[in-house]
SETIKE-993989 format. One record per residue: residue number from 1; chain; x, y, z of N, C-alpha, C, O in turn. Coordinates in pm, whole numbers, plus 50000, padded with zeros to 5 digits. Example, Ala and Ser with C-alpha at 12.3 -4.5 7.8 and 13.67 -1.06 7.14 Angstrom:
2
     n   chain    n.c1    n.c2    n.c3   ca.c1   ca.c2   ca.c3    c.c1    c.c2    c.c3    o.c1    o.c2    o.c3
     1       A   51319   49431   50780   51230   49550   50780   51320   49670   50780   51424   49668   50846
     2       A   51285   49775   50708   51367   49894   50714   51290   50003   50787   51341   50114   50804
% end
This chain:
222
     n   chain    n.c1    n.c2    n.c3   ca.c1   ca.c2   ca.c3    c.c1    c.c2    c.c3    o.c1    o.c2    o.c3
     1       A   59768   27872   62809   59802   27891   62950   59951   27866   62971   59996   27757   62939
     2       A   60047   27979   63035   60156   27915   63067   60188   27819   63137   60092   27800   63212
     3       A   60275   27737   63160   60312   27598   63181   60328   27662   63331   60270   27575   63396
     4       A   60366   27753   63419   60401   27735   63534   60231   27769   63612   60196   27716   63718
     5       A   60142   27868   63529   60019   27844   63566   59929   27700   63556   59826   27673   63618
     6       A   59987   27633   63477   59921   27534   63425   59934   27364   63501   59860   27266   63504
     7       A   60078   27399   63559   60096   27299   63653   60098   27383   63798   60177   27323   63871
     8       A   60057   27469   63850   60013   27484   64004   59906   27477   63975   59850   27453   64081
     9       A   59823   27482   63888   59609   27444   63821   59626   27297   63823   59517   27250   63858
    10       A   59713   27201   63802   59689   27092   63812   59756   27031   63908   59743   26909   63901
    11       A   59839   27078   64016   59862   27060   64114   59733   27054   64214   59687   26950   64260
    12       A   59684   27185   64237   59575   27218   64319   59429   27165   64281   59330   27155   64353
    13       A   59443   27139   64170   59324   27026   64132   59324   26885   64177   59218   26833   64212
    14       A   59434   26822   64179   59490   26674   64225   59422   26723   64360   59306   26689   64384
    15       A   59509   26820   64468   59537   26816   64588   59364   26793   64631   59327   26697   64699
    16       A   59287   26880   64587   59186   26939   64594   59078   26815   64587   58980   26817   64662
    17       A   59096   26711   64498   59036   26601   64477   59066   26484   64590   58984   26435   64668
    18       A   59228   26447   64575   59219   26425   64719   59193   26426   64869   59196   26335   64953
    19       A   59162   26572   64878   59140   26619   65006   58991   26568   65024   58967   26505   65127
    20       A   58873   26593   64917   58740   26554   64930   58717   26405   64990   58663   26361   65091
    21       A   58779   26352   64886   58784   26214   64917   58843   26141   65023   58798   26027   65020
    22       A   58908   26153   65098   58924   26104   65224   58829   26210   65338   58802   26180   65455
    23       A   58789   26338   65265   58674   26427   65396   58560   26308   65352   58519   26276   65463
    24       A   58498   26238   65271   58426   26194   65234   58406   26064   65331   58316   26034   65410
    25       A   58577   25970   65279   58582   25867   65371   58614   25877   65528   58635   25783   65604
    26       A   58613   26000   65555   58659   26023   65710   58523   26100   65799   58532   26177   65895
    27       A   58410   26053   65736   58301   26141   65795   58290   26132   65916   58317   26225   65993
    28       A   58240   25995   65960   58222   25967   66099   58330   26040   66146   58284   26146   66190
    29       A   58479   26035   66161   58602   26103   66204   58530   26228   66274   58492   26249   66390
    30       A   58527   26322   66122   58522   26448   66157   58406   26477   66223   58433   26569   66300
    31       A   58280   26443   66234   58191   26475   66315   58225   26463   66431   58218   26566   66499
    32       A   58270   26345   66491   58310   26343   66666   58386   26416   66677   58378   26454   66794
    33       A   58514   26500   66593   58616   26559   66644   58615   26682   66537   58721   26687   66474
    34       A   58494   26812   66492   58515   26907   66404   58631   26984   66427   58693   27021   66326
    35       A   58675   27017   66540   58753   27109   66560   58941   27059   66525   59039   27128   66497
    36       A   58924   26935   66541   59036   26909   66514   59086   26865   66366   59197   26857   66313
    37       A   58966   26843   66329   59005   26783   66176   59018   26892   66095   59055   26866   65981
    38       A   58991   27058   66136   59025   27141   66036   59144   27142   65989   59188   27127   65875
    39       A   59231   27176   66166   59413   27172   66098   59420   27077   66024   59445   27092   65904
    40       A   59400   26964   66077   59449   26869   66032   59427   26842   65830   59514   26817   65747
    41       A   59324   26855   65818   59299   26887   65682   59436   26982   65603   59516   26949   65515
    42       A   59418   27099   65674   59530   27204   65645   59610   27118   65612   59629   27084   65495
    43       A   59668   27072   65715   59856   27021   65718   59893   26910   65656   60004   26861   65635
    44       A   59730   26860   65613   59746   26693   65493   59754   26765   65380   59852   26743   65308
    45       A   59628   26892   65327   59634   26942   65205   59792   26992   65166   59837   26982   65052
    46       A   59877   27052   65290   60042   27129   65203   60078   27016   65193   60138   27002   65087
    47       A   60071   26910   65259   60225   26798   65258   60129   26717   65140   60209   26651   65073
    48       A   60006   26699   65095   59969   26645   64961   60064   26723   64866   60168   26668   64832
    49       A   60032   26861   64817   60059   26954   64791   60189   26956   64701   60206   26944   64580
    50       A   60304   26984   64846   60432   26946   64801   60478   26795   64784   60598   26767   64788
    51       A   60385   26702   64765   60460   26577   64738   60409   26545   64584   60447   26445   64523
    52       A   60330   26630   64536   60265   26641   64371   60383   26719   64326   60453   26680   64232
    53       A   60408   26840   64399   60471   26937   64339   60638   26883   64299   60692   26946   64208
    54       A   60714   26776   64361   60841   26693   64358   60777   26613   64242   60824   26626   64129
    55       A   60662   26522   64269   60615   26428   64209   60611   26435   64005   60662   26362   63921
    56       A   60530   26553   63994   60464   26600   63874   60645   26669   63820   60713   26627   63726
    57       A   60676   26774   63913   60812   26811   63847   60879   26730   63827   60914   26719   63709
    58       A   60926   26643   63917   61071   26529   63880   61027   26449   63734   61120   26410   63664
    59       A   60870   26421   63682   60827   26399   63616   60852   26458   63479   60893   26398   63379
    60       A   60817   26599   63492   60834   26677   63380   60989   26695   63331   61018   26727   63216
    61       A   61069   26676   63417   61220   26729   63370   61258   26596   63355   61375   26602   63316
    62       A   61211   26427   63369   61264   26309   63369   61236   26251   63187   61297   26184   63104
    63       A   61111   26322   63197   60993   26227   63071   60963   26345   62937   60862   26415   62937
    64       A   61055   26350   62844   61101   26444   62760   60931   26478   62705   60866   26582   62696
    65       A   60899   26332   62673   60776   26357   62563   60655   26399   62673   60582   26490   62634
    66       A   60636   26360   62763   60517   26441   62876   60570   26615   62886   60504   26689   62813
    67       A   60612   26640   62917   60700   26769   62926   60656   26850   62782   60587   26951   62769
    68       A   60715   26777   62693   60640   26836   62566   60525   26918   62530   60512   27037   62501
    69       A   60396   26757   62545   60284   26773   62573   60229   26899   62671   60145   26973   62619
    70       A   60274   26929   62818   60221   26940   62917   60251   27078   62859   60149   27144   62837
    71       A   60396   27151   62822   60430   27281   62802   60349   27324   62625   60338   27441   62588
    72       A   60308   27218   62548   60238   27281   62436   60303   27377   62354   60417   27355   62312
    73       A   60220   27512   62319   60319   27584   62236   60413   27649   62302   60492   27723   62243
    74       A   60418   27629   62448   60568   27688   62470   60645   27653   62484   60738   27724   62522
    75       A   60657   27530   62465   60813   27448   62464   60894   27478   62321   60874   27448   62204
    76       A   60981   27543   62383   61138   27578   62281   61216   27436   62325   61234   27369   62224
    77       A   61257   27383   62422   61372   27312   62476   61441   27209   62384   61377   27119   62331
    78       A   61574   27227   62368   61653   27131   62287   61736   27206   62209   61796   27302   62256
    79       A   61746   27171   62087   61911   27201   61997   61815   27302   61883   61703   27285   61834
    80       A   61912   27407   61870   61852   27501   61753   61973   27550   61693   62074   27601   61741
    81       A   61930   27515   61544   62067   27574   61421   62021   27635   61297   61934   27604   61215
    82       A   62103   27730   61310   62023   27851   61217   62188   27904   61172   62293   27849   61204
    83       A   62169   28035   61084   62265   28086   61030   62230   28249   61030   62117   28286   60999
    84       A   62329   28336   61063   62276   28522   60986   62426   28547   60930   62533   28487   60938
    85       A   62370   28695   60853   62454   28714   60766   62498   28845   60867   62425   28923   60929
    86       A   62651   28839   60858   62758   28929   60923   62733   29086   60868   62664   29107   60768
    87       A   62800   29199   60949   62835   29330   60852   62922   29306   60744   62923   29400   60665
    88       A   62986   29223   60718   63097   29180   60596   63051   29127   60490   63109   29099   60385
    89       A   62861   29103   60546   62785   29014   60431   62844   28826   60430   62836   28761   60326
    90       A   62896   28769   60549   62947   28655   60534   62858   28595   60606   62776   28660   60671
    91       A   62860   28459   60605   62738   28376   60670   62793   28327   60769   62890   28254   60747
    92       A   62760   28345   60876   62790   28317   61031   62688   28177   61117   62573   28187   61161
    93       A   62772   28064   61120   62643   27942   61126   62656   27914   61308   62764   27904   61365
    94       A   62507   27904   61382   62528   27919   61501   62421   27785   61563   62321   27746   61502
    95       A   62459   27742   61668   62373   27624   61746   62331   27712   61904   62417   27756   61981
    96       A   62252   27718   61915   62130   27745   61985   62103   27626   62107   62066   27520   62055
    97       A   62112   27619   62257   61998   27552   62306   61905   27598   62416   61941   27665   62513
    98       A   61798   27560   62395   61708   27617   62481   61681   27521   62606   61614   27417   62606
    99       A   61753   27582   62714   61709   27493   62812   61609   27590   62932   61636   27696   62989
   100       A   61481   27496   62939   61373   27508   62993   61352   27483   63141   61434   27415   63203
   101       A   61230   27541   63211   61178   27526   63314   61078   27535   63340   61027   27553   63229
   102       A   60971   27538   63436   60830   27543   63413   60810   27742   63368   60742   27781   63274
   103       A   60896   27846   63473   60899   27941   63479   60998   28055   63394   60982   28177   63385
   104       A   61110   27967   63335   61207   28036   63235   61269   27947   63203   61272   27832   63247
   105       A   61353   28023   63073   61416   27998   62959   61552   28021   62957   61565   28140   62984
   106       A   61681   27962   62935   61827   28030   62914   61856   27986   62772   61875   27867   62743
   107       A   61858   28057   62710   61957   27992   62572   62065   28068   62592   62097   28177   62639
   108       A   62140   27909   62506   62265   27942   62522   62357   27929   62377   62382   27814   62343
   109       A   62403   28025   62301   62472   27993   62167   62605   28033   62123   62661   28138   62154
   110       A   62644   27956   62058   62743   27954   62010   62785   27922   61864   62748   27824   61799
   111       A   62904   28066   61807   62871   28079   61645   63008   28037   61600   63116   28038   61660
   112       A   62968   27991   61448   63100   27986   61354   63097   27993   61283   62992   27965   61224
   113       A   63230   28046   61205   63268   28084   61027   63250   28003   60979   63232   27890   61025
   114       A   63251   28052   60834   63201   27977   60731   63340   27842   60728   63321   27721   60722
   115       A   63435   27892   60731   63565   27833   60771   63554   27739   60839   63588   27632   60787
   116       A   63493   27736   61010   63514   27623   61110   63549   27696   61211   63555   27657   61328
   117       A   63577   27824   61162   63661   27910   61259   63528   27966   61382   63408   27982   61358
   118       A   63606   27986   61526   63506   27976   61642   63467   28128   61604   63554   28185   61537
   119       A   63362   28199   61631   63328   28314   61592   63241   28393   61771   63244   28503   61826
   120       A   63205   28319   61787   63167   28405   61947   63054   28316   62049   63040   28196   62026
   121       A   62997   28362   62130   62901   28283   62192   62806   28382   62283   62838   28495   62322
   122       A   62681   28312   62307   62607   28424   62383   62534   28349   62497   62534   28226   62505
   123       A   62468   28438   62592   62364   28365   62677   62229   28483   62686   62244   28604   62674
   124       A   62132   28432   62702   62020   28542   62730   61996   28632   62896   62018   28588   63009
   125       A   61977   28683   62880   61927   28765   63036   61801   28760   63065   61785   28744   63186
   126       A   61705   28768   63007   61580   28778   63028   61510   28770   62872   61552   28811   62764
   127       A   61368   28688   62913   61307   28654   62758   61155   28668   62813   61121   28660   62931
   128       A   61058   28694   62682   60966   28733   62681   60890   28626   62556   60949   28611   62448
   129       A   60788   28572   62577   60724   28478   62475   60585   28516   62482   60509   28496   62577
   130       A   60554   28577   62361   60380   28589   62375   60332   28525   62230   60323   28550   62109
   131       A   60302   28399   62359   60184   28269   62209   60105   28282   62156   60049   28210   62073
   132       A   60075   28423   62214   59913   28432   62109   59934   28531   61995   59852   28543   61905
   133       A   60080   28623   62004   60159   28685   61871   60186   28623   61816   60129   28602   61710
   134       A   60291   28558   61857   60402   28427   61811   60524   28495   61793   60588   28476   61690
   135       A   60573   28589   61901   60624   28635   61894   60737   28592   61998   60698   28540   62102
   136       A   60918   28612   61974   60992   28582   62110   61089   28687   62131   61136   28740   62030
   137       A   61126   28725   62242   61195   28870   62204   61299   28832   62318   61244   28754   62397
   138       A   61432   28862   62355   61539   28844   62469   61609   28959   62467   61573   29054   62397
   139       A   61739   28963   62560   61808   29038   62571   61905   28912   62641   61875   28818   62714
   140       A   62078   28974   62562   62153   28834   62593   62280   28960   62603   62280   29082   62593
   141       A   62383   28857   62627   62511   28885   62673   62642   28807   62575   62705   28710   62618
   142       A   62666   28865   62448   62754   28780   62399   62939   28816   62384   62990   28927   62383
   143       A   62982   28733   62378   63114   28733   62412   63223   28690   62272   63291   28588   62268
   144       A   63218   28809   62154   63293   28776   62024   63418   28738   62027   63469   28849   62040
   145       A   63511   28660   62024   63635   28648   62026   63716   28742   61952   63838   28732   61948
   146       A   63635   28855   61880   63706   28953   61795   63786   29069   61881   63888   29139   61875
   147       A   63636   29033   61991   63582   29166   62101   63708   29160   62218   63797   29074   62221
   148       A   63694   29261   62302   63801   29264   62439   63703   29288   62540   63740   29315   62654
   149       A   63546   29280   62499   63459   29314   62590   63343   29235   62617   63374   29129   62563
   150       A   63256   29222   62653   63130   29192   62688   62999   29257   62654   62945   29334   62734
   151       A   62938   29225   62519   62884   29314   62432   62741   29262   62449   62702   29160   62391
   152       A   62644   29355   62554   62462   29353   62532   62426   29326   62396   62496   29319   62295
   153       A   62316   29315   62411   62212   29316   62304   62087   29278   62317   62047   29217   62416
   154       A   61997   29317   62195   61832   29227   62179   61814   29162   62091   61858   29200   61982
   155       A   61735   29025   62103   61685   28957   61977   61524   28984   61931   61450   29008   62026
   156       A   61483   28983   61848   61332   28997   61811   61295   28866   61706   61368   28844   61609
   157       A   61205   28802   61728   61183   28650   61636   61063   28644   61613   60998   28705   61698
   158       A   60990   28588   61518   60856   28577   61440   60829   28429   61479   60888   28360   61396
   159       A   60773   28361   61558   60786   28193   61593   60679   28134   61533   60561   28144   61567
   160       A   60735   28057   61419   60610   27995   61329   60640   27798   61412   60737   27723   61430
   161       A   60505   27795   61435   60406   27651   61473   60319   27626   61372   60261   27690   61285
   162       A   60327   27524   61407   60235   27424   61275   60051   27490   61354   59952   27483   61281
   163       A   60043   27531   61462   59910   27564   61491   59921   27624   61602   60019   27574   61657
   164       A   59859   27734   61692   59832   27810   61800   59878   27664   61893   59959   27682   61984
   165       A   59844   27571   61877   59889   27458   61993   60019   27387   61999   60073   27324   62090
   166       A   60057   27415   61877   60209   27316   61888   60315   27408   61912   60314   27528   61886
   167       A   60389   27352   61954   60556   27365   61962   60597   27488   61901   60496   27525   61841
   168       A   60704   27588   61878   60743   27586   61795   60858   27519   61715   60927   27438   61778
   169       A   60894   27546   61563   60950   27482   61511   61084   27549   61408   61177   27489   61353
   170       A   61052   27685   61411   61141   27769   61349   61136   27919   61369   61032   27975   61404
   171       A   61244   27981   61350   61261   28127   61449   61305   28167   61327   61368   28089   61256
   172       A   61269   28326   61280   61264   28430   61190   61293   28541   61258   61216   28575   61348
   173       A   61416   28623   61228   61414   28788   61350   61568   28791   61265   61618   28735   61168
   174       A   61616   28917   61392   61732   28989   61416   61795   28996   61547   61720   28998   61644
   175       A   61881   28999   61559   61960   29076   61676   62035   29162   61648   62086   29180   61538
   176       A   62054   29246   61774   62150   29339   61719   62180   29408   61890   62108   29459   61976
   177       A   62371   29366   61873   62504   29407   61970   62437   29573   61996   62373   29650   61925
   178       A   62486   29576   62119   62446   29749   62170   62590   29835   62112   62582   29957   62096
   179       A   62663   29793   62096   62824   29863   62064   62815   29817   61903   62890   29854   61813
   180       A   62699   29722   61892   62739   29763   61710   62585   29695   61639   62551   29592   61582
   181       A   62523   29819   61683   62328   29827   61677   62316   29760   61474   62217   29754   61402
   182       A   62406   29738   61456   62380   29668   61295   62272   29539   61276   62325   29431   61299
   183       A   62117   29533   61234   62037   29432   61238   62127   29288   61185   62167   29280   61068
   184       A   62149   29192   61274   62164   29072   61183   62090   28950   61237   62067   28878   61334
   185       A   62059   28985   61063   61887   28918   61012   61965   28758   61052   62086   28746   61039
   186       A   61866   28627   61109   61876   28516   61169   61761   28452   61073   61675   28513   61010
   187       A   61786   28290   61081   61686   28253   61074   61729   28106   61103   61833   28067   61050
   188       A   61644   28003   61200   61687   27916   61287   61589   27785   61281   61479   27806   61228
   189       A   61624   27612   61345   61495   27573   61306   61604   27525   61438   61712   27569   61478
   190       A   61480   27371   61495   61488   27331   61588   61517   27165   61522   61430   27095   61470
   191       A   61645   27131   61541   61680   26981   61517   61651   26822   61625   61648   26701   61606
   192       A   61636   26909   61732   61587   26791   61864   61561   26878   61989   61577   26997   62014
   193       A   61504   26748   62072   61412   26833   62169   61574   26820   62290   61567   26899   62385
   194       A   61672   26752   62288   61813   26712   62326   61836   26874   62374   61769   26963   62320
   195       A   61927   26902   62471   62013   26965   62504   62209   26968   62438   62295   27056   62430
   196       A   62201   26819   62403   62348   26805   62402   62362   26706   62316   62399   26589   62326
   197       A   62315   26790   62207   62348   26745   62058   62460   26746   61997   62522   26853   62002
   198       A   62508   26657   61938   62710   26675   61920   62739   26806   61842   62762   26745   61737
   199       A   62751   26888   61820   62844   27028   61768   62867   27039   61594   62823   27121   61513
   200       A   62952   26925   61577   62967   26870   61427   62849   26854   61361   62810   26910   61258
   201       A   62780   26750   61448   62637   26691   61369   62536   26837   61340   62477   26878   61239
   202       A   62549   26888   61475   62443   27057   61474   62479   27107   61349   62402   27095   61253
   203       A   62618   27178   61336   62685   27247   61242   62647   27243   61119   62592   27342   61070
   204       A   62677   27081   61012   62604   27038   60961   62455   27040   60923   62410   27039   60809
   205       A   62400   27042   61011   62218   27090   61015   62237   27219   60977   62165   27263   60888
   206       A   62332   27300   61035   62265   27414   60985   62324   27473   60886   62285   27582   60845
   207       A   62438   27404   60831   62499   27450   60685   62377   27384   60574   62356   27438   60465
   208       A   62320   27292   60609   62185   27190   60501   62087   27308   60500   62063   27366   60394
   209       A   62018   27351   60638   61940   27505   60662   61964   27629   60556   61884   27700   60494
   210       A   62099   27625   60562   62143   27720   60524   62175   27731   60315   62174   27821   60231
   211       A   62191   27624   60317   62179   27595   60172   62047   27549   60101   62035   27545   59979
   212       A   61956   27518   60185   61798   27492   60136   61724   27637   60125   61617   27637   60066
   213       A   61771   27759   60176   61695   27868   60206   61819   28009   60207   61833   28101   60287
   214       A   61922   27959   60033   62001   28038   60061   61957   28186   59990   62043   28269   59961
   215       A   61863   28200   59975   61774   28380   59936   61693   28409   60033   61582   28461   60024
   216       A   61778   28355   60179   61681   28432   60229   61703   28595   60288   61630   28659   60363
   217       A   61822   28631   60229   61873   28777   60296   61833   28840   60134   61869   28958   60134
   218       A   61792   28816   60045   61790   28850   59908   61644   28964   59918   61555   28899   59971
   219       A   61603   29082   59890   61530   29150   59900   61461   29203   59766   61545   29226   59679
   220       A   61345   29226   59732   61321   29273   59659   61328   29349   59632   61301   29422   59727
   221       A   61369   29453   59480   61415   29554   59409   61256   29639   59393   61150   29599   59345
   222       A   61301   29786   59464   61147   29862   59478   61145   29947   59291   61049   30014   59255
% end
């Protein structure tokens, strides 16, 4: 179930439980006065309602590990470092973060040479996650320092979880620039559930990534 269905279902379940229970303890009430206790019901059930809906959210964006739990296999959120290989065939190492909401997703990344040297950065436009493929697909906006422009594109990713219920934990795909449609093959893991993981330390993660799994652009000979 998605997380934004999943908390207005447990919103309206709370509300819903509450509401019984004081119709329960308010019997005598409502019999002498039916007509009035309908609104009134009404206008307790929204203001229950929206004080779950502050309540449960301020919750979810406060309490990393509930949030977790509550979003299941669709929580991406935090630091992601991965590496792809350039048209030049050079290894391009990039940090990733996924910052979350009950209803969407922005990642935001930023790449570098093998050197140290800054290599470009991107943001997404719109993303698509289907958990029961395991599949993640975007369309982003990245900005090469090579470039004089503002260069579209799509990503396509294979999202392997330890089970239909967990998290994921590592991203497999391509992207590929609309002004230069060349596939470059990615492959990414997730170092913390953090937003604002230091840069150096990321980098590092994903040069270790990158040297634990260095065949992975290597293809077999038909």
């Amino acid at each position: 179930m998605k997380p934004i269905i999943k908390f207005h279902t447990l919103i309206i379940s709370i509300t819903t439980a509450l509401i019984f229970w004081g119709w329960i303890n308010l019997t005598c009430l409502i019999v002498k006065h039916p007509y009035y206790s309908v609104p009134i019901a009404g206008f307790v059930s929204i203001g229950i309602y929206r004080m779950l809906v502050l309540i449960i959210g301020s919750i979810l964006q406060k309490w990393r590990w509930f949030k977790k739990q509550f979003f299941g296999a669709y929580y991406f959120e935090g630091t992601w470092v991965g590496f792809f290989e350039g048209n030049n065939k050079k290894i391009t190492f990039f940090i990733e973060t996924f910052e979350q909401e009950l209803d969407s997703i922005i990642i935001r990344g930023e790449a570098y040479r093998a050197d140290g040297g800054y290599y470009g950065n991107w943001i997404t436009e719109a993303i698509n996650f289907n958990a029961k493929k395991g599949t993640l697909s975007y369309t982003y906006n990245t900005d090469a320092i090579k470039n004089s422009f503002i260069n579209p594109g799509i990503a396509n990713f294979i999202v392997k979880r330890k089970s239909h219920y967990k998290p994921p934990y590592q991203l497999k795909g391509f992207s590929s620039d609309l002004f230069n449609p060349n596939k470059l093959i990615a492959l990414e893991e997730k170092i913390s559930n953090r937003t604002d993981f230091i840069t150096d330390e990321a980098l590092a993660k994903a040069k270790e990534l990158h040297k634990a799994n260095e065949s992975y652009f290597l293809t077999p000979e038909n």
